[in-house]
N, C-alpha and C positions, 0 to 999 in steps of 0.2 A: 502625474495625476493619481488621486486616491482610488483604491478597488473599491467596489461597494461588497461588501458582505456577502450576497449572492456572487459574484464572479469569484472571490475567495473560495465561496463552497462550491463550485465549478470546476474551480485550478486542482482544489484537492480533489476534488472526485474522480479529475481525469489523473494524477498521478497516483492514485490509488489503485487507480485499474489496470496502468503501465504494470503499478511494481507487482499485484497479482498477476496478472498474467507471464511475467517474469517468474515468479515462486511457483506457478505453474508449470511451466518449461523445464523447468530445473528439476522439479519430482520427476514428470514424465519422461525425461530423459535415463537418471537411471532406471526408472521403471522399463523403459522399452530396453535397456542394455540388462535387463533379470539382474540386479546390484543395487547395493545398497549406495546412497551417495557416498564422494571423497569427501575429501575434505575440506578443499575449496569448493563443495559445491555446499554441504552442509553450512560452514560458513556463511556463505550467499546463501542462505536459504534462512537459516537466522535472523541475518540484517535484513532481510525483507519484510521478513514477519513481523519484526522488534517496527521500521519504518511505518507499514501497514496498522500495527497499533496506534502508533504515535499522530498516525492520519485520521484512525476514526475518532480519536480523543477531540484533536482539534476541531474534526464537523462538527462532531456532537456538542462542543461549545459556540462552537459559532452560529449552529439552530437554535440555540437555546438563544443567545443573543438574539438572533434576528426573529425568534416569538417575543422579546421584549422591546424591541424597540418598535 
């Protein structure tokens, strides 16, 4: 069965929140260890942000969508 527009903008908003609160973790982690991230944590902390983009791009289309239809 087809999503309707609204449960799309639901799915994302709830993986939006997964992955910040992940890019969360991952700061306060070296924060509480007084360091700067590694590597692999920098890494993952990138692809979150880059993901996080890529999520509010798609809401913001698909509001725009469901103000027109």
């Amino acid at each position: 069965m087809k999503k309707s527009i609204a449960d799309q903008i639901r799915d994302l908003e709830n993986t939006r929140a997964a992955k910040a609160a992940r890019l969360e973790e991952v700061t306060q982690k070296s924060i509480d260890d007084e360091r700067s991230m590694d590597e692999a944590e920098a890494e993952e902390f990138d692809t979150l942000e880059g993901d996080i983009k890529s999520i509010d791009a798609d809401l913001a289309r698909l509001v725009r969508l469901q103000t027109v239809m």
